[in-house]
DRENDO-1510 file (C-alpha; in Angstrom, 1 decimal, always signed):
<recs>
REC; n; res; u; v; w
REC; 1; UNK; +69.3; +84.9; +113.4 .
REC; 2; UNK; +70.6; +85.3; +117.3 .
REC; 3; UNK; +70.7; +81.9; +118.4 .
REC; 4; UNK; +70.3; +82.3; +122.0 .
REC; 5; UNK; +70.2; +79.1; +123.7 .
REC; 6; UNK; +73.3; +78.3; +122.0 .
REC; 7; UNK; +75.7; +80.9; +123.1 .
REC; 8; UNK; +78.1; +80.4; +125.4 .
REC; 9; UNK; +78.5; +76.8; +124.2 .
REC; 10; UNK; +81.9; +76.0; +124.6 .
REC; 11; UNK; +84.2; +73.1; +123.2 .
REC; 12; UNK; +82.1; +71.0; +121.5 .
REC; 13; UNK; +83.1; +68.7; +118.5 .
REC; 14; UNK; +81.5; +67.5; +115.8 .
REC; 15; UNK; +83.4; +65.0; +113.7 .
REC; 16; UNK; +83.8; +61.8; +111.4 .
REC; 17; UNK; +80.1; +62.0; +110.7 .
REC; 18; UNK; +78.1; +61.9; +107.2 .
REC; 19; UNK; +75.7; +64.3; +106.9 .
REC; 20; UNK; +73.9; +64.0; +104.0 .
REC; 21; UNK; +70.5; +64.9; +101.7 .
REC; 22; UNK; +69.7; +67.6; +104.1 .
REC; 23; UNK; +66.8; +70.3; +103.3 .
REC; 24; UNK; +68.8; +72.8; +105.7 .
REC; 25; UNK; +72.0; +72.8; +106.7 .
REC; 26; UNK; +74.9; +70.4; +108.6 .
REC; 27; UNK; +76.3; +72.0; +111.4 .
REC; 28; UNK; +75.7; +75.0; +113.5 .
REC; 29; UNK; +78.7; +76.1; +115.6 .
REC; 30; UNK; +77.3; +79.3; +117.5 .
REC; 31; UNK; +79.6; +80.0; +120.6 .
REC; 32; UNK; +81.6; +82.3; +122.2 .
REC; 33; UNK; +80.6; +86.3; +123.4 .
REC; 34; UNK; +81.0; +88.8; +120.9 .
REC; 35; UNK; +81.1; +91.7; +123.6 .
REC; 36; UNK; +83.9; +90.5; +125.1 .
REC; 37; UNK; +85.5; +88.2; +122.2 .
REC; 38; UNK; +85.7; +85.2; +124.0 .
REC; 39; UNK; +86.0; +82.4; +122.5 .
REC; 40; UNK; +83.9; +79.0; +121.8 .
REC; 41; UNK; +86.7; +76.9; +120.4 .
REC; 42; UNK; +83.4; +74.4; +118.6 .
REC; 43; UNK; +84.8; +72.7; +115.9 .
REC; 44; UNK; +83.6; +71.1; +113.2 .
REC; 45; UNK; +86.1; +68.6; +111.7 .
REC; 46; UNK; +86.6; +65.5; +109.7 .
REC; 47; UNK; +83.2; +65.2; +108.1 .
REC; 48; UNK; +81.3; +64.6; +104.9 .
REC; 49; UNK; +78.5; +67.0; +104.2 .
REC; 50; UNK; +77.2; +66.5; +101.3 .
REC; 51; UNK; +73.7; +67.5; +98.9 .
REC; 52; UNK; +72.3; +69.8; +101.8 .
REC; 53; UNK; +70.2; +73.3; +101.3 .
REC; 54; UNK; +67.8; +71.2; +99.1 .
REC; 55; UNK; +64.6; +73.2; +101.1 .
REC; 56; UNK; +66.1; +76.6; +101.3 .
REC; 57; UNK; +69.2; +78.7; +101.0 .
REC; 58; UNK; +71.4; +80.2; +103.4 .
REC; 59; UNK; +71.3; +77.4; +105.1 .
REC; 60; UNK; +75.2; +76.0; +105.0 .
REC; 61; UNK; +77.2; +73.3; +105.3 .
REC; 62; UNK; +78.9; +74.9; +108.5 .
REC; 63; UNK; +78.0; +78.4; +109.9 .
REC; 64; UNK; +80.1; +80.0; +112.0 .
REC; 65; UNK; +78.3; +82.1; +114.7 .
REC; 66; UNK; +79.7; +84.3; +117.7 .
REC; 67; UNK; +83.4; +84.1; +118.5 .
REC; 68; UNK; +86.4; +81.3; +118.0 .
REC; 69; UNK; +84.8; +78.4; +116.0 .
REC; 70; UNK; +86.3; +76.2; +113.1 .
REC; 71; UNK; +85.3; +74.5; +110.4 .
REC; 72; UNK; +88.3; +72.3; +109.5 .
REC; 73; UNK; +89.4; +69.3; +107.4 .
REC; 74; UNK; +85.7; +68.5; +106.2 .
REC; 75; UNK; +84.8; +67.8; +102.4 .
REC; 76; UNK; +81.6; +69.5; +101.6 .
REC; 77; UNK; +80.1; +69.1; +98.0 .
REC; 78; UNK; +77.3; +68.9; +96.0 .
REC; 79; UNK; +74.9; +72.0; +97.1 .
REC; 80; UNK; +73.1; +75.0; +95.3 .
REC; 81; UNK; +74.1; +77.5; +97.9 .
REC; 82; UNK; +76.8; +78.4; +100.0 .
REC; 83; UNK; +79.5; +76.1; +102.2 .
REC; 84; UNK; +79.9; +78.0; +104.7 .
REC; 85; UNK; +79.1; +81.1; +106.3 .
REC; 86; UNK; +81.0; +83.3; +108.8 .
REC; 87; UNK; +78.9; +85.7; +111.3 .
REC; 88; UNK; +81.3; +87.0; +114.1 .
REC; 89; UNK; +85.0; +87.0; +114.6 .
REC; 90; UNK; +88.5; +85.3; +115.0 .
REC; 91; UNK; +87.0; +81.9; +112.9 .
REC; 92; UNK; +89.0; +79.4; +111.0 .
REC; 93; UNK; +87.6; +78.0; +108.2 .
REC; 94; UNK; +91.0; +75.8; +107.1 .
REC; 95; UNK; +91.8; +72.7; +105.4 .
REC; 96; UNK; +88.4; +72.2; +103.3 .
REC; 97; UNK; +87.8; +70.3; +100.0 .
REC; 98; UNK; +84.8; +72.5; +98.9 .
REC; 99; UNK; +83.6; +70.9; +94.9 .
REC; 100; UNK; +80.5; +71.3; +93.1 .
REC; 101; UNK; +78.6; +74.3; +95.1 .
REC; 102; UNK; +77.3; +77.1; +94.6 .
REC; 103; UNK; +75.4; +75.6; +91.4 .
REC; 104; UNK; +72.2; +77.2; +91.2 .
REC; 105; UNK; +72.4; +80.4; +92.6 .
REC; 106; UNK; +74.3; +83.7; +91.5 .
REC; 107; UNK; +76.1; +86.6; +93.6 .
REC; 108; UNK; +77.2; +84.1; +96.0 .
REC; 109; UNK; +80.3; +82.6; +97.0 .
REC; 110; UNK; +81.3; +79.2; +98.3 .
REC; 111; UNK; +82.8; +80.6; +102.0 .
REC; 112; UNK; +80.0; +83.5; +102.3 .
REC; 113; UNK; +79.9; +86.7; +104.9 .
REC; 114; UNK; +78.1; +90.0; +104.4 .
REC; 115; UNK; +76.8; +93.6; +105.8 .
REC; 116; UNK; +79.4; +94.0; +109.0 .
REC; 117; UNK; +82.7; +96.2; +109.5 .
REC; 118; UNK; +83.1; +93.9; +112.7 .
REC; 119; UNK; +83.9; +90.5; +111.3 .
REC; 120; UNK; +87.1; +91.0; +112.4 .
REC; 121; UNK; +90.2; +88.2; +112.7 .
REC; 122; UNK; +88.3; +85.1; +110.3 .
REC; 123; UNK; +90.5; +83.3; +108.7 .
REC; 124; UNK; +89.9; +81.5; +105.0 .
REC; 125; UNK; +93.4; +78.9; +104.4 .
REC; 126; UNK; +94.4; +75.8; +103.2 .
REC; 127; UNK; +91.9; +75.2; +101.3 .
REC; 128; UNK; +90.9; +73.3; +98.0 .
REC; 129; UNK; +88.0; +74.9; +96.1 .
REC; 130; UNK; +86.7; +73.3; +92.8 .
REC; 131; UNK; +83.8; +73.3; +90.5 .
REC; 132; UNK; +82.5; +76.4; +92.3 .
REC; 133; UNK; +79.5; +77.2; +90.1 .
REC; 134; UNK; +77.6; +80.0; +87.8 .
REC; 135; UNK; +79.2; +83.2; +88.0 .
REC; 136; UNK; +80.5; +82.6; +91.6 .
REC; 137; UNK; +83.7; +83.1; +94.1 .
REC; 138; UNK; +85.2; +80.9; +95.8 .
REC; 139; UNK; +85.4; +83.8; +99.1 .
REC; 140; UNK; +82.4; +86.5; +99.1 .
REC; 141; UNK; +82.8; +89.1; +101.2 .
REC; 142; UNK; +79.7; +91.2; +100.6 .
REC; 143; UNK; +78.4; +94.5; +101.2 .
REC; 144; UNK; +81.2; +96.0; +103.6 .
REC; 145; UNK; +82.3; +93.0; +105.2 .
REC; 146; UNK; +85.8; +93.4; +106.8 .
REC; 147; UNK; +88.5; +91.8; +108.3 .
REC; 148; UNK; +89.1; +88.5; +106.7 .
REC; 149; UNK; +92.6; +87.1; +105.9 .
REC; 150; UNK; +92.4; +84.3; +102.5 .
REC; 151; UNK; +95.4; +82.5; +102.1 .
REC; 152; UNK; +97.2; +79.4; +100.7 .
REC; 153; UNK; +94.4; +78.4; +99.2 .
REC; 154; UNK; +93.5; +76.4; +95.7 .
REC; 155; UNK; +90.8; +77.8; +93.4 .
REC; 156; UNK; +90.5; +75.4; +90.9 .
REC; 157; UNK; +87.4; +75.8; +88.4 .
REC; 158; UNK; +85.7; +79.5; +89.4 .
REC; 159; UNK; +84.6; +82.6; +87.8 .
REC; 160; UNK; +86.7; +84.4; +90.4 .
REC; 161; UNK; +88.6; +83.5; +93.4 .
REC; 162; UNK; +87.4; +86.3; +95.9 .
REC; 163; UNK; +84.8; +88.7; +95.6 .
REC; 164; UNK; +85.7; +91.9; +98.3 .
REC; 165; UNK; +82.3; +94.5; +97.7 .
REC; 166; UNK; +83.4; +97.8; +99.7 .
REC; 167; UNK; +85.2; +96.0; +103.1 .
REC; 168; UNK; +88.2; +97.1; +104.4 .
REC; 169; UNK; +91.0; +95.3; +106.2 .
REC; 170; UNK; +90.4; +92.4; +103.5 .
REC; 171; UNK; +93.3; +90.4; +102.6 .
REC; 172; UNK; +94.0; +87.2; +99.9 .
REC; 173; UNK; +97.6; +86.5; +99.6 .
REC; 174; UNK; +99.6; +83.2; +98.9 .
REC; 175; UNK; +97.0; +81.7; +96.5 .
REC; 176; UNK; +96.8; +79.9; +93.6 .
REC; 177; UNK; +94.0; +80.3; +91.2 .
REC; 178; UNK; +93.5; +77.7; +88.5 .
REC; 179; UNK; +91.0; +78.1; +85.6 .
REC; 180; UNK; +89.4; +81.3; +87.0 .
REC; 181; UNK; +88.0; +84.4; +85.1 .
REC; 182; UNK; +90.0; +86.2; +87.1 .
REC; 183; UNK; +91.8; +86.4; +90.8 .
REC; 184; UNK; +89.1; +88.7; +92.1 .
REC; 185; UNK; +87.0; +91.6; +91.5 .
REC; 186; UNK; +85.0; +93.9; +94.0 .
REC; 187; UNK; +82.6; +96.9; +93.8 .
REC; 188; UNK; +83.4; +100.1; +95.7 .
REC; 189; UNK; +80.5; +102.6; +97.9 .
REC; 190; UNK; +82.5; +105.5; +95.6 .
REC; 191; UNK; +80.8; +104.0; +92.6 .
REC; 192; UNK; +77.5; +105.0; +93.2 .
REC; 193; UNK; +78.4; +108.7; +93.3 .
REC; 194; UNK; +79.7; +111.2; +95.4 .
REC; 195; UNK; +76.4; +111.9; +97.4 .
REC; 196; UNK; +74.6; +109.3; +96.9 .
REC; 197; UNK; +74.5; +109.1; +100.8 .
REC; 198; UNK; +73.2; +107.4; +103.3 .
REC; 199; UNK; +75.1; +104.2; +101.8 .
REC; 200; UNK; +72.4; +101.2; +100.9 .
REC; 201; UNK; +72.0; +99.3; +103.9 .
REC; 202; UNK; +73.4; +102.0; +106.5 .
REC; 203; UNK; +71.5; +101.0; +109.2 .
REC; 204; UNK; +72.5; +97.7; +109.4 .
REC; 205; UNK; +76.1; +98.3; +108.7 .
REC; 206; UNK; +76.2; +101.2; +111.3 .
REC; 207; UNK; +73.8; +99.2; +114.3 .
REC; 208; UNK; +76.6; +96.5; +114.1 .
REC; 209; UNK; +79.3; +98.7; +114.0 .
REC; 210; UNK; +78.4; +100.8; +117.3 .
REC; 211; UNK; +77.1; +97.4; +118.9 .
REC; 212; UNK; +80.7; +96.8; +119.6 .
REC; 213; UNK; +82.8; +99.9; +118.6 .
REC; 214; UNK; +81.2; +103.4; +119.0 .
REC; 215; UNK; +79.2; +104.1; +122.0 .
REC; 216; UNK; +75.7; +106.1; +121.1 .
REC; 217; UNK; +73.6; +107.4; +123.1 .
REC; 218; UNK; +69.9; +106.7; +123.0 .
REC; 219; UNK; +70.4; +104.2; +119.9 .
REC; 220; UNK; +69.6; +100.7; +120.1 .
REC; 221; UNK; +72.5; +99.0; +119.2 .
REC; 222; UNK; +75.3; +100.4; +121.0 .
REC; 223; UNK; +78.6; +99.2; +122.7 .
REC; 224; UNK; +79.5; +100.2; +126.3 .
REC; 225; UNK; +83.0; +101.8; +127.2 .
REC; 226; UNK; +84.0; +98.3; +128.7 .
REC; 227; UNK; +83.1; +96.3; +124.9 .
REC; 228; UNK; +84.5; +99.1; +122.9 .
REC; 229; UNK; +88.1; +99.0; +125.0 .
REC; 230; UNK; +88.1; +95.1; +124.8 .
REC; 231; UNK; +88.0; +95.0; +121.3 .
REC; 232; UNK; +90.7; +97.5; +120.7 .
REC; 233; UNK; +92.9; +95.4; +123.3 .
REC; 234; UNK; +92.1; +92.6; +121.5 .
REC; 235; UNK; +92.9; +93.6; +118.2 .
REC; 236; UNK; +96.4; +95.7; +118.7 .
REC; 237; UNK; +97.8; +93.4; +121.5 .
REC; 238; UNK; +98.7; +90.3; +119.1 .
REC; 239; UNK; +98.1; +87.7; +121.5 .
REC; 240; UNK; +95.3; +86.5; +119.4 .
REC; 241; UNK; +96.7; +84.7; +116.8 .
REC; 242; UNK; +95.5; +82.6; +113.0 .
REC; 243; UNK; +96.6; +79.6; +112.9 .
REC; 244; UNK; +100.2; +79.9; +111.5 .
REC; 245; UNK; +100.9; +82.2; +115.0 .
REC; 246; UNK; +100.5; +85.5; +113.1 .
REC; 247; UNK; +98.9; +87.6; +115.3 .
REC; 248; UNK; +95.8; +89.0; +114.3 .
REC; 249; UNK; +96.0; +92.7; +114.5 .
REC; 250; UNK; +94.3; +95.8; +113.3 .
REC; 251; UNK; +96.4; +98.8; +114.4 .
REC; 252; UNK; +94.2; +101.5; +113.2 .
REC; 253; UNK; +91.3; +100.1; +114.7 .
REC; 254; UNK; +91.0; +103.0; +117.7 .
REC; 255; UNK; +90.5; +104.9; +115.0 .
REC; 256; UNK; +88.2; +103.8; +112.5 .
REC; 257; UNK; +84.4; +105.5; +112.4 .
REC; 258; UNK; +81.1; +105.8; +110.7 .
REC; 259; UNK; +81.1; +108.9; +108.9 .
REC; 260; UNK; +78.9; +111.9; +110.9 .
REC; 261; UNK; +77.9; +115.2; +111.3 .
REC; 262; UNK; +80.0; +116.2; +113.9 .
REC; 263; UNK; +77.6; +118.7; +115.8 .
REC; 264; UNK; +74.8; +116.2; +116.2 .
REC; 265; UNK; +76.5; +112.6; +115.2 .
REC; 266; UNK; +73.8; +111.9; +112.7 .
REC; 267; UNK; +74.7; +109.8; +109.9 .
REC; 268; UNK; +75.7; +111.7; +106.4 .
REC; 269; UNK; +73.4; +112.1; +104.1 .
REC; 270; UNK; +72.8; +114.0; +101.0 .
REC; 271; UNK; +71.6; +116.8; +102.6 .
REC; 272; UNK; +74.2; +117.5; +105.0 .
REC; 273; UNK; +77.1; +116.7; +102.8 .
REC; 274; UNK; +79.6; +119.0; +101.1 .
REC; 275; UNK; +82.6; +118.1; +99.0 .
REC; 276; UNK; +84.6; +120.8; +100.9 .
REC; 277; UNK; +82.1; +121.0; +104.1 .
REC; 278; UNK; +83.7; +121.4; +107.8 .
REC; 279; UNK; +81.5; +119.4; +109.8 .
REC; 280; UNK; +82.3; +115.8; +109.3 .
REC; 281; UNK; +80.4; +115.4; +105.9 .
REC; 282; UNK; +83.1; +116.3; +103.1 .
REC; 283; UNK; +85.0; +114.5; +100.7 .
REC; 284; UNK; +88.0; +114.0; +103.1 .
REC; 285; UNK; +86.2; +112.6; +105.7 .
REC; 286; UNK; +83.9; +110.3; +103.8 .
REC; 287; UNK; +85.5; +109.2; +100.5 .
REC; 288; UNK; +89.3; +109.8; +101.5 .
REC; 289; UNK; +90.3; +109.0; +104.8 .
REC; 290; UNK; +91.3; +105.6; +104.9 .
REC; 291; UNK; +89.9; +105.4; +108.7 .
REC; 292; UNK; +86.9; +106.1; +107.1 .
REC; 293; UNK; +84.3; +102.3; +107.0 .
REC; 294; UNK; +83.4; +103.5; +103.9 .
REC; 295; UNK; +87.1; +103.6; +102.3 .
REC; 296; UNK; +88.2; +100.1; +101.1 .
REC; 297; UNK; +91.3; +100.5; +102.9 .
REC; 298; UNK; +93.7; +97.7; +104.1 .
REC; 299; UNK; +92.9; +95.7; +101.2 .
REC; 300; UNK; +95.7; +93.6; +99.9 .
REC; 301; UNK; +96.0; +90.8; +96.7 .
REC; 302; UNK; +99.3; +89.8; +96.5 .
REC; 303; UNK; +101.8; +86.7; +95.6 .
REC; 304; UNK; +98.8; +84.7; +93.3 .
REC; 305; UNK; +99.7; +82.0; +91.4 .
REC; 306; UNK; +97.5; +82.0; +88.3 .
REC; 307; UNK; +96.9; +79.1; +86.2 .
REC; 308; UNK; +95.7; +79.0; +82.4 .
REC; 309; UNK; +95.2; +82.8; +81.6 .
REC; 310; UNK; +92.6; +84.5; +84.2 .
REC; 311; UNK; +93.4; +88.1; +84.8 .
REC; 312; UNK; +94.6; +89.7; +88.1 .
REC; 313; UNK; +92.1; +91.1; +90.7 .
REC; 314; UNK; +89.6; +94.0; +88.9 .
REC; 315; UNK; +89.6; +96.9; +89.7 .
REC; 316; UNK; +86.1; +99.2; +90.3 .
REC; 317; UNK; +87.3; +102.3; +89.5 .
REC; 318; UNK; +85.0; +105.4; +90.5 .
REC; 319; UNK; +85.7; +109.1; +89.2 .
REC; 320; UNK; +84.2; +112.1; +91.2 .
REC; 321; UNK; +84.4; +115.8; +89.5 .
REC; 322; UNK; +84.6; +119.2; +91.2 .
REC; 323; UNK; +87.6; +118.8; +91.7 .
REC; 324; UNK; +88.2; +115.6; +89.7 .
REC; 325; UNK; +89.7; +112.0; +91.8 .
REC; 326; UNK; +89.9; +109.0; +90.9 .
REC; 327; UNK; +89.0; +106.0; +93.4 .
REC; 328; UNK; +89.8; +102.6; +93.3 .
REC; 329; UNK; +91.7; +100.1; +96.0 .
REC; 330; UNK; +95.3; +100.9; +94.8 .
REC; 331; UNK; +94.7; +104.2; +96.1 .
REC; 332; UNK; +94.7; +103.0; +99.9 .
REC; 333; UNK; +97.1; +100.5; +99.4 .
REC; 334; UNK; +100.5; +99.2; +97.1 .
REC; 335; UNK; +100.0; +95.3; +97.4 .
REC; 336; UNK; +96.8; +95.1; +94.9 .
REC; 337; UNK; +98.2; +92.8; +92.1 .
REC; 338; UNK; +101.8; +92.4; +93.3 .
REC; 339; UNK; +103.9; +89.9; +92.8 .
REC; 340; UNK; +101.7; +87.1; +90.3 .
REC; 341; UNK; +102.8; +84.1; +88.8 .
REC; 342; UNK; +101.4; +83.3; +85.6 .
REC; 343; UNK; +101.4; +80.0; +83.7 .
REC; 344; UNK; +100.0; +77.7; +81.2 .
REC; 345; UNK; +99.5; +74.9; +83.1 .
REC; 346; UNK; +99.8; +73.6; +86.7 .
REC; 347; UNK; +102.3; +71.7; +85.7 .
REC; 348; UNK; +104.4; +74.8; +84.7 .
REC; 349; UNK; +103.8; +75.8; +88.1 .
REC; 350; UNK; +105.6; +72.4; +90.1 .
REC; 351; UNK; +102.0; +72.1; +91.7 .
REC; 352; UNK; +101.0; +68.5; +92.4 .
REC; 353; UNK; +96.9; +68.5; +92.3 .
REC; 354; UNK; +96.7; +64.9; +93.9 .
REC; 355; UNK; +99.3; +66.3; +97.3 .
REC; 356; UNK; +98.7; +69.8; +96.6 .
REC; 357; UNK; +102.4; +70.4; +97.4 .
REC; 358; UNK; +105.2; +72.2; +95.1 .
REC; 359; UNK; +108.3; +70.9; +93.6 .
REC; 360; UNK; +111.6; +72.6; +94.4 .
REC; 361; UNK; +111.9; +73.4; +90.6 .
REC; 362; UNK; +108.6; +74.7; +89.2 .
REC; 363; UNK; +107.9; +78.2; +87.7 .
REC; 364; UNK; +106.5; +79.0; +91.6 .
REC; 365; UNK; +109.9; +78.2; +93.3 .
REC; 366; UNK; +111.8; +80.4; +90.7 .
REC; 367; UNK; +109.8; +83.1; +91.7 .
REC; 368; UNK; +108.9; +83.3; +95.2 .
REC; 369; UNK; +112.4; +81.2; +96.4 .
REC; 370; UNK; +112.5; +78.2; +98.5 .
REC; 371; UNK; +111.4; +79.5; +101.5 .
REC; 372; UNK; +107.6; +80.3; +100.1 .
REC; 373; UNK; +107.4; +76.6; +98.8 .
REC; 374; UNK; +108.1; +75.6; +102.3 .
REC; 375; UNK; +105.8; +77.3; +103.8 .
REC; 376; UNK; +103.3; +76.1; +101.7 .
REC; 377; UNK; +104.0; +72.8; +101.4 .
REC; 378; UNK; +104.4; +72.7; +105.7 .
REC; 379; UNK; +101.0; +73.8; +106.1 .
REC; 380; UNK; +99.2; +72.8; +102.8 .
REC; 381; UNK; +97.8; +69.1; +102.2 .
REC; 382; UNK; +95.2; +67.1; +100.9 .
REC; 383; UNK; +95.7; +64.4; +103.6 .
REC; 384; UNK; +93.3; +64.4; +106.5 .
REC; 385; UNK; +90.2; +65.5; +104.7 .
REC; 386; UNK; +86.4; +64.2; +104.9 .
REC; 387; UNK; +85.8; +61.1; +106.9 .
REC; 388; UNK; +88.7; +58.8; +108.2 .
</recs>
């Protein structure tokens, strides 16, 4: 939904409140301009939601709309659906104790986004996740969405600690999974087949796309010059930053497209593709180029900790013939499943549930050195969270 009347909102708090036995949701933070990425800096901070989406799903415990909004230091349990969910760009979801959710529902995740190569710059850390339910993720970034960094964060209790289906520019580093299935699995648009063009839900995943970077002519949704050269200042400049001063950048972003037939810019279909073609509807253009929205490039798992015997992140592997390749995310990138801890217990690991902090000495310090566990322990903490 395009909440009108709320756009443009700017700086507003809510916080040290109790929302509780809610048929909908708890808080709607929807501000900030999406054509221009400015930002609404609402926050929603310090507060206990808790048993909401009784009436009807999708209907969150915070969700982030437009530009610039946080969703910080709140404990949120008890819920069938979601926690939160992220529609727009450069949001901080950060220092949640997210237990219990997610219990009646499947092919969901706890922090939830979906069906947009423009979610650019959201940010998913410090974090404590537990008891997530069913066959569920603790992070679910469905059906292409892009652009979101996960990291120092605790998944404690979860079939899986991120769910990345076919985005790009995805990233979970820096986290500890405790009790999990596994650190992650994710499908692939390969998978389905070679031509098994246009992808399922192109429309929507193309209208968003141009709404902000491709201009087309005569269709609906479509950027203007002026939104499409903001965005790629915005995201190669670095001023804009996550909240440990990293600046959030895409550098191939100028350069990223929706694959088309290059004499009339019509979407590729079955028809009008060709595994060796010339005219923007080939293999290379589609399936390989990792410019290409439909190319899970940019996706990175690296440094997990992972506690009591889950696997690493899986993954889909596709196979085309005629000439035969083989697709899966390693091929776009060498941090997928780098650099893992594994142990028995937490305890093995030096990780203190209650702080969430790391000794000096644990299996975790031996491997990543002392500089790792600082950084973690500087920025990760269970102090501060829910209601004062």
């Amino acid at each position: 939904p395009d909440y009108e009347t709320l756009q443009g909102g700017h700086d507003n708090i809510v916080q040290n409140s109790y929302l509780h036995d809610l048929g909908g949701g708890g808080v709607l933070l929807g501000g900030g301009d999406r054509a221009t990425l400015e930002r609404g800096d609402n926050v929603a901070r310090h507060n206990e939601i808790a048993r909401f989406s009784k009436l009807a799903t999708y209907t969150p415990a915070g969700y982030l709309y437009g530009v610039g909004n946080s969703f910080e230091y709140n404990y949120v349990h008890d819920a069938p659906h979601m926690a939160v969910q992220i529609m727009g760009n450069d949001m901080r979801v950060n220092h949640n104790h997210f237990y219990d959710v997610v219990k009646n529902a499947g092919d969901m995740g706890a922090v939830y986004a979906g069906r947009d190569f423009t979610y650019l710059g959201n940010e998913v850390a410090y974090n404590h996740f537990e008891k997530i339910g069913g066959s569920n993720d603790a992070l679910y970034m469905d059906d292409g969405a892009s652009g979101v960094r996960f990291h120092h964060n605790v998944v404690n209790g979860s079939n899986s600690g991120v769910n990345l289906n076919s985005g790009h520019s995805n990233t979970a580093n820096d986290n500890v999974f405790i009790g999990v299935k596994h650190v992650g699995h994710g499908g692939i648009y390969h998978k389905k087949g070679e031509t098994r063009l246009p992808l399922d839900n192109s429309w929507v995943l193309q209208s968003r796309f141009n709404s902000f970077l491709d201009v087309r002519e005569g269709e609906k949704y479509s950027a203007t010059p002026e939104t499409v050269a903001a965005w790629h200042g915005h995201y190669t400049n670095g001023r804009a930053t996550y909240s440990d001063g990293k600046p959030i950048v895409y550098p191939q972003v100028e350069r990223w497209y929706v694959p088309r037939v290059t004499a009339t810019g019509e979407e590729c279909t079955a028809a009008n593709y060709a595994t060796a073609g010339t005219d923007g509807c080939s293999r290379a253009t589609v399936w390989d180029d990792a410019d290409s929205l439909y190319v899970p490039s940019g996706v990175e798992i690296d440094h997990a900790v992972v506690v009591g015997g889950g696997s690493g992140f899986v993954e889909t592997t596709a196979a085309f013939t005629e000439p035969a390749a083989e697709y899966k995310l390693s091929r776009w990138s060498d941090k997928v499943n780098t650099r893992a801890v594994a142990a028995d217990s937490v305890a093995e690991t030096g990780l203190d549930l209650d702080t969430l902090k790391f000794s000096a000495s644990g299996a975790v310090a031996r491997a990543y050195g002392a500089a790792w566990v600082a950084e973690w322990n500087r920025n990760v903490t269970a102090k501060g969270i829910g209601r004062p």
